[in-house]
C-alpha positions in Angstrom: 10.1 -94.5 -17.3 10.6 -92.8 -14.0 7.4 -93.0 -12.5 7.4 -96.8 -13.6 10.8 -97.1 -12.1 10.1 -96.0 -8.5 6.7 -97.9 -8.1 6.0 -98.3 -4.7 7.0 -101.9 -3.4 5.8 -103.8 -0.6 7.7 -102.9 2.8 10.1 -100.8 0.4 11.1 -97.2 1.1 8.5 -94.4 0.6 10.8 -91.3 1.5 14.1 -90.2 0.1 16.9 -87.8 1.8 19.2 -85.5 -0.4 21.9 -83.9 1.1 24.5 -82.1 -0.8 26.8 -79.0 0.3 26.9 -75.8 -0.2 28.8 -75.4 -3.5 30.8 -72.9 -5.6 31.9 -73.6 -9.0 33.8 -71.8 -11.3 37.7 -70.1 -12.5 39.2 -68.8 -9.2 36.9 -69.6 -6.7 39.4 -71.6 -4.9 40.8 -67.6 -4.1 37.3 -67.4 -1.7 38.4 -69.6 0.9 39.4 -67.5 3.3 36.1 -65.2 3.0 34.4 -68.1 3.6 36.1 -69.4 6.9 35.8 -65.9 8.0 32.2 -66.2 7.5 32.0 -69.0 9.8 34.2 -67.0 12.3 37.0 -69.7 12.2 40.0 -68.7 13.2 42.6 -71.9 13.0 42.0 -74.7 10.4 43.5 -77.7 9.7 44.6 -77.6 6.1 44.4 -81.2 4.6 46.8 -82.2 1.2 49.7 -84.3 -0.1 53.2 -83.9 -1.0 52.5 -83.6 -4.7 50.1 -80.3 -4.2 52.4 -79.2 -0.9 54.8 -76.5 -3.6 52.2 -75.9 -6.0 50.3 -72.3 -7.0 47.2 -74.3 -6.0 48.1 -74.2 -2.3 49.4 -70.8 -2.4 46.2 -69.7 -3.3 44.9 -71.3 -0.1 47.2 -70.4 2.3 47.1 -66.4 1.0 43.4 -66.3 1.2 43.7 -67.7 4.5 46.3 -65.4 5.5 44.4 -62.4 4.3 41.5 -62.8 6.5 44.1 -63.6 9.3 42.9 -67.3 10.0 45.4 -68.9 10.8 46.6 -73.0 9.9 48.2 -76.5 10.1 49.0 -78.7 7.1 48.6 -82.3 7.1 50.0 -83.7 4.0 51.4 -87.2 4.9 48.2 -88.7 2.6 49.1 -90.9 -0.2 47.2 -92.1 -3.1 44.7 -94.8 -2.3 44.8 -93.3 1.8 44.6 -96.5 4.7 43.5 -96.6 8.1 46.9 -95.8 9.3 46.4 -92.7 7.5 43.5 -91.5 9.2 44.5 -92.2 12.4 47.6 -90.0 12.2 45.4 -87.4 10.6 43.0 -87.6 13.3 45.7 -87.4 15.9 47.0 -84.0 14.0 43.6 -82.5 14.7 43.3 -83.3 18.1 46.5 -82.0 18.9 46.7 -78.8 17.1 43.6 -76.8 18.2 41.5 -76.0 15.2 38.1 -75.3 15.1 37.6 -76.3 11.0 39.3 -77.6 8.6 40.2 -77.2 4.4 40.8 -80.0 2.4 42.8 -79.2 -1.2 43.0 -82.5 -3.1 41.8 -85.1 -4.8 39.7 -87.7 -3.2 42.1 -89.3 -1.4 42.5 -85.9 0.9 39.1 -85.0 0.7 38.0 -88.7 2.2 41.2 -88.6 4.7 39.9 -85.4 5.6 36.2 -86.7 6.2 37.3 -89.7 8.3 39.9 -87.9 10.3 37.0 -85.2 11.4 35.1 -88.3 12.7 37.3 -89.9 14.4 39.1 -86.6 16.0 35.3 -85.5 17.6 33.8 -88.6 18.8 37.2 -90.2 19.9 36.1 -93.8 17.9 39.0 -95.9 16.3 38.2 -95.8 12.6 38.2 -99.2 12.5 34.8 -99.1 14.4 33.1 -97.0 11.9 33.2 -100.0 8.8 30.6 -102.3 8.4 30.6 -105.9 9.8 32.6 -108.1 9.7 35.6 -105.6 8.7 34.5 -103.2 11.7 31.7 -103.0 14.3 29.7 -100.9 12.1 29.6 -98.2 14.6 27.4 -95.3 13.4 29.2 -91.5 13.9 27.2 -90.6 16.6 27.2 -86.4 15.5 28.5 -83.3 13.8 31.9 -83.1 12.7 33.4 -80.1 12.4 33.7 -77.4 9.8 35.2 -78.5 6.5 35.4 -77.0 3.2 36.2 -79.5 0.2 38.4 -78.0 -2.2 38.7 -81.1 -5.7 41.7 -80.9 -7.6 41.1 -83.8 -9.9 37.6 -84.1 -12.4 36.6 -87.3 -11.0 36.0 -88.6 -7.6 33.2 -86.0 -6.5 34.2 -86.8 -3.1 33.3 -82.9 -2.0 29.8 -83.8 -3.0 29.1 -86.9 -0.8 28.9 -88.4 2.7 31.6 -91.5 1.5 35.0 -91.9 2.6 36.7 -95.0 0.8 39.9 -96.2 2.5 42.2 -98.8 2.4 42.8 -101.6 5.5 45.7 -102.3 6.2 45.2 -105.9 7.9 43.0 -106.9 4.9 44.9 -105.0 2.0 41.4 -104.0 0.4 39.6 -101.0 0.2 36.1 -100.1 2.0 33.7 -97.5 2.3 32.4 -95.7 5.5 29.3 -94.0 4.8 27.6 -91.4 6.7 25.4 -88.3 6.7 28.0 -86.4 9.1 30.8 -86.9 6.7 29.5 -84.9 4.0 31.4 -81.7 3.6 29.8 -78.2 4.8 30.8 -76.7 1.8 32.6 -77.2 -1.8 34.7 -75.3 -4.0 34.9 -76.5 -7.2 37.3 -74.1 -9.4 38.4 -76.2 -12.9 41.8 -73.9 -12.9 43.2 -76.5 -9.8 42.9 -79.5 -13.0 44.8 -77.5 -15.9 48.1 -79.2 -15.0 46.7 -82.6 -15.1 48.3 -85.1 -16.7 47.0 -86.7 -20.0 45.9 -90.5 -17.9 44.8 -88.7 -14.8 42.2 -87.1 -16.4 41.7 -90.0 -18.2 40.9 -91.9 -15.1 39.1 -89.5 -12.9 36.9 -89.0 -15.8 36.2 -92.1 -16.0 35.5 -92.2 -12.5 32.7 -89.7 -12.9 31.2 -91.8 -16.0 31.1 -94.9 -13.7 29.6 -93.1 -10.9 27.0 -91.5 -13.2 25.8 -95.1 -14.8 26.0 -96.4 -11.6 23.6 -94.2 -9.9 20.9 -94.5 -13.1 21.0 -97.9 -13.5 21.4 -98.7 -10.1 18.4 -100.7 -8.2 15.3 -98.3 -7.6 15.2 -97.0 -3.8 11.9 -97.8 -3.2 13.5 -102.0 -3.7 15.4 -100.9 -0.7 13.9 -101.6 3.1 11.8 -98.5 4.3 13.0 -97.4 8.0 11.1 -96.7 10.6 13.9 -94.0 12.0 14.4 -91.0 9.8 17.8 -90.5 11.7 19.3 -93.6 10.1 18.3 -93.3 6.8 21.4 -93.5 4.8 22.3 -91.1 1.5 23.2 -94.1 -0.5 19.8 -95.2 -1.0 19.7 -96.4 -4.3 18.3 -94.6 -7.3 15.5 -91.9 -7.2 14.5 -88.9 -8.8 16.8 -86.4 -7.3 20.3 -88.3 -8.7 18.1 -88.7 -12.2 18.9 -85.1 -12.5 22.6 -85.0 -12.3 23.4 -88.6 -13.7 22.5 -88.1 -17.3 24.0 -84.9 -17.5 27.0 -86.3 -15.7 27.2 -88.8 -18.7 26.7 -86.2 -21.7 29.2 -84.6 -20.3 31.6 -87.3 -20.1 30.4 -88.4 -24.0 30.8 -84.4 -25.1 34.8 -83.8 -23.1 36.4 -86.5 -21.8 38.0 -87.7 -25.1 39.0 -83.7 -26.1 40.1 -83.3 -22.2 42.6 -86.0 -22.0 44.1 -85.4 -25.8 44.5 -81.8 -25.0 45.7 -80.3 -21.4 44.8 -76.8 -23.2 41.2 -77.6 -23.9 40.0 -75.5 -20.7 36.2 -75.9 -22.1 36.3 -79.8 -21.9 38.2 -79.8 -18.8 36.0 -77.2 -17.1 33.2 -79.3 -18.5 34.8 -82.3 -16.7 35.1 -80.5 -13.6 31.8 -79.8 -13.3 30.6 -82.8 -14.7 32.6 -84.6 -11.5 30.5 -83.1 -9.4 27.3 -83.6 -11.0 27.8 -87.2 -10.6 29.1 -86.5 -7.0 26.0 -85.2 -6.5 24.0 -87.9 -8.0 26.4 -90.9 -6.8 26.5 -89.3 -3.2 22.4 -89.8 -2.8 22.5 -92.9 -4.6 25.3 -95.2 -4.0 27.0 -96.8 -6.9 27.3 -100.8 -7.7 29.2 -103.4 -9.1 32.0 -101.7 -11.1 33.0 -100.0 -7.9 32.4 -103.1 -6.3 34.7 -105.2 -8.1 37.1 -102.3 -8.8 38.2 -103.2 -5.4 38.9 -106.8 -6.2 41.4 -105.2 -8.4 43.4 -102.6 -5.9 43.2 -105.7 -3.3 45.0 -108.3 -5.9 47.0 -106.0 -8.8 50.3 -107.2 -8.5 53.5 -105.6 -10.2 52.2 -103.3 -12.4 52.2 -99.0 -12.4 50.0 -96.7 -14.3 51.5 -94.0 -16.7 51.4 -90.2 -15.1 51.1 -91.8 -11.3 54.1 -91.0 -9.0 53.5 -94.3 -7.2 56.0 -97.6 -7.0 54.3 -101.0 -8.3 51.7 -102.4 -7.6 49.4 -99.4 -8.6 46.4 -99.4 -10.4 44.5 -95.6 -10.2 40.9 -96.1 -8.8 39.4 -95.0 -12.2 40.9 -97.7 -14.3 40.2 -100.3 -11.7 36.6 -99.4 -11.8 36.0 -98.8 -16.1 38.5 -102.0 -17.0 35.7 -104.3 -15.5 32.6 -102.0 -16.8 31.5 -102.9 -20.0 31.0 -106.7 -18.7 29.1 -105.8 -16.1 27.2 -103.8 -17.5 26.3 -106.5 -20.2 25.1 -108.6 -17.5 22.5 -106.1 -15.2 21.2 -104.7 -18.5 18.8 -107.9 -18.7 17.6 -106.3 -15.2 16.9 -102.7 -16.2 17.1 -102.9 -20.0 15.5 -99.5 -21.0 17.8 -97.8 -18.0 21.1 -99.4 -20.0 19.7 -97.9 -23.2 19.2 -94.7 -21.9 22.5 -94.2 -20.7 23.8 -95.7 -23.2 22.3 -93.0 -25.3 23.4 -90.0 -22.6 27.1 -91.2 -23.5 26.2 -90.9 -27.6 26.0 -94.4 -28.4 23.9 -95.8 -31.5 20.9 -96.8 -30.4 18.3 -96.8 -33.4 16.4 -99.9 -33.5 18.2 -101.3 -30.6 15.5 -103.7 -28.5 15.7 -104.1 -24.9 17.5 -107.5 -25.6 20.2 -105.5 -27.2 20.7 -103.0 -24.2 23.9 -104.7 -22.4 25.4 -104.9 -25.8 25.2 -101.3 -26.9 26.3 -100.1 -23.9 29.2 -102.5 -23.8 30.2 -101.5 -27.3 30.0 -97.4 -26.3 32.4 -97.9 -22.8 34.7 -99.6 -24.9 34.6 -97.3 -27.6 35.2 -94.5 -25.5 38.3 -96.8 -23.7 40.3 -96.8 -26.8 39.3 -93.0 -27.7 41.5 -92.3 -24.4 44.1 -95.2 -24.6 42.7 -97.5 -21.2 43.9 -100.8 -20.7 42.1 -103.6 -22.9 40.4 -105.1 -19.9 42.4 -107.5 -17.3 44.9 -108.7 -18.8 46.1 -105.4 -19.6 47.1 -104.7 -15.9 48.6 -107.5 -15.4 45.5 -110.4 -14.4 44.8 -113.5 -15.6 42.4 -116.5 -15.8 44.1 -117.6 -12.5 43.2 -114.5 -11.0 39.4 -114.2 -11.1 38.1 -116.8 -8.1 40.2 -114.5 -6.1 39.5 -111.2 -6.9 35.9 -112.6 -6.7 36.1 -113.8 -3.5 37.4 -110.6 -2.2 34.7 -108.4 -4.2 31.8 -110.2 -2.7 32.6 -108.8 1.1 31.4 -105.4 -0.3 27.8 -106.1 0.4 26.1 -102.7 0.1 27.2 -102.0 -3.3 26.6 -105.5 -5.0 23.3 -105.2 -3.0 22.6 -101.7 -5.2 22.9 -102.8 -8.3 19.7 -104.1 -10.1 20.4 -107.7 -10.8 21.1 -109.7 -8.3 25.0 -111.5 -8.3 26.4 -114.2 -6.7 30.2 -115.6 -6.6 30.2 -117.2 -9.7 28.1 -114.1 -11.4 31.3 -112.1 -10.1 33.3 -115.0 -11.8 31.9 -114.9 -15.2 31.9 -110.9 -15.3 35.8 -110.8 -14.4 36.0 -113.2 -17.2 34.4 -111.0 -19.4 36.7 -108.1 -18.5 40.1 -110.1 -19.5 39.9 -108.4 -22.2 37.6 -106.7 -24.8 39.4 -106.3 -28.5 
């Protein structure tokens, strides 16, 4: 199947890039820090967070590492959930001003990506607005390095320290997009499972499912030889669609998520399945941040642009908030019952990687089994029964189409083709599902 499935195509891409960071996983490593700046002969660092990690045992750790290999810091922590343009630019402006020569970001992905974006913008003096795609920005490349940064994940979910993606919020258009680039990719990660003990039950619930998504995404997601070759090396980007590299993470990723996710979020004292989780994360980091994901991130963000007086269970955050996990599974198992007729023996294969029944399943039935598993697993760990759930209804899908389709790369990586009123009909099939 993978041989078949990267087949050379005319004027399609005959090279791939992987790019990943240096990375440390395991109970305690987060203590390291400090040894590790030192190593890079740092010796004042921004430290990136928010207010809900600012009092914790989880920064202390930081800061006395830090403090013991006499580097001295900053904190930023004015990043909220879901960060926004506004966010970077005050980060960036915290940089500048308080002469570091590295930075340490100790969150979940919403630091990590603040962090990533506030590098570029602090270095190469360019309005983040600049660095989106047209028409949202000027699609204005980041011309170089960045400097030092150490990713430090305290959610099971996002892989954020694994990639070269920073999704933020803008303002002006109330929607989310994604600035990708090979300079944003952290220098180094460490991944210790101890900073995601304390999570609550729905958190780990939605990260998790976060990791799933990007795991299926990247395996079933359009071959990267179907993607343009370029003639430039130097502008090749890391989400290039799928290829053998992220086929070594992703269904790991997956068996992970079919093995832990249930036991993590029923049991905050289940350290294997949340270490499991952990490290499953940034697997599909791994796999996601050489690959790209597709439409269920896509349209997630037709979601966080439209939600409308609802909250989410375990989130400190006023109405209207929908957790980007959620927003990205709720509309899953219909999409995924539409690009199955694309890929079908992809579908059934990851189908199978998250444990569902598969015997004597045809490739006609591959959008359907995988459907039925997602949705299986979404009532194992208590998500919302599709749209309607959070608060949507019939009314609501031409618009949350409409706003989906501006987010042209990823609807591009996924291996059906979609048009408006494909995005239509698959919001439709996400009202909901029992």
């Amino acid at each position: 199947m993978g041989c078949q499935y990267y087949a050379p195509c005319q004027n399609g891409a005959t090279s791939l890039t992987v790019a990943i960071p240096k990375l440390t996983y395991g109970r305690g490593c987060l203590s390291e820090i400090g040894q590790r700046l030192a190593l890079q002969q740092l010796k004042r660092v921004a430290l990136f967070t928010d207010e809900q990690l600012l009092n914790t045992s989880i920064l202390s750790i930081v800061k006395t590492s830090l403090k013991e290999q006499n580097i001295d810091f900053g904190i930023f922590h004015d990043v909220r959930i879901e960060p926004c343009d506004d966010t970077v630019t005050r980060a960036a402006a915290f940089y500048k001003d308080g002469n570091f020569d590295g930075a340490v970001s100790v969150g979940g992905g919403s630091v990590i990506d603040t962090c990533k974006a506030a590098l570029a913008v602090a270095t190469h003096n360019i309005p983040v607005m600049d660095f989106f795609a047209e028409p949202v920005g000027k699609g204005t490349p980041i011309p170089g390095p960045v400097p030092y940064h150490v990713a430090c994940p305290t959610t099971s979910g996002t892989g954020s320290e694994s990639t070269s993606i920073s999704v933020l919020r803008v303002n002006e258009l109330n929607t989310k997009f994604v600035v990708a680039n090979p300079w944003l990719l952290p220098d180094a990660a460490l991944v210790d499972p101890a900073n995601c003990d304390s999570l609550p039950s729905n958190v780990v619930a939605s990260t998790g499912f976060d990791l799933l998504c990007h795991a299926l995404e990247c395996y079933t997601a359009k071959a990267h030889t179907q993607w343009q070759n370029v003639e430039n090396p130097n502008s090749r980007q890391l989400i290039q669609g799928a290829n053998p590299f992220s086929d070594l993470f992703a269904p790991e990723a997956l068996r992970i998520a079919n093995q832990y996710l249930a036991r993590g979020v029923a049991d905050a004292s289940d350290t294997e399945a949340r270490d499991q989780l952990m490290w499953g994360a940034t697997l599909a980091g791994m796999a996601f941040g050489n690959t790209g994901t597709h439409l269920p991130h896509a349209m997630s963000y037709g979601i966080t642009h439209l939600m409308n007086n609802v909250t989410t269970r375990d989130y400190p955050m006023p109405s209207p908030f929908v957790p980007h996990g959620i927003s990205v599974i709720v509309n899953a198992p219909s999409i995924f019952e539409y690009t199955a007729a694309a890929t079908p023996e992809r579908h059934l294969e990851g189908a199978a990687f998250l444990g569902a029944d598969s015997k004597g399943a045809t490739p006609d039935d591959a959008g359907e089994v995988l459907s039925k598993r997602l949705i299986e697993l979404m009532k194992e760990t208590k998500m919302p029964n599709g749209l309607t759930d959070i608060g949507f209804t019939e009314a609501d899908i031409t618009p949350m189409a409409e706003s989906s389709i501006r987010q042209k790369r990823a609807i591009l990586n996924a291996p059906r083709d979609s048009n408006l009123v494909d995005l239509e009909n698959m919001y439709r099939g996400a009202l909901s599902y029992w």
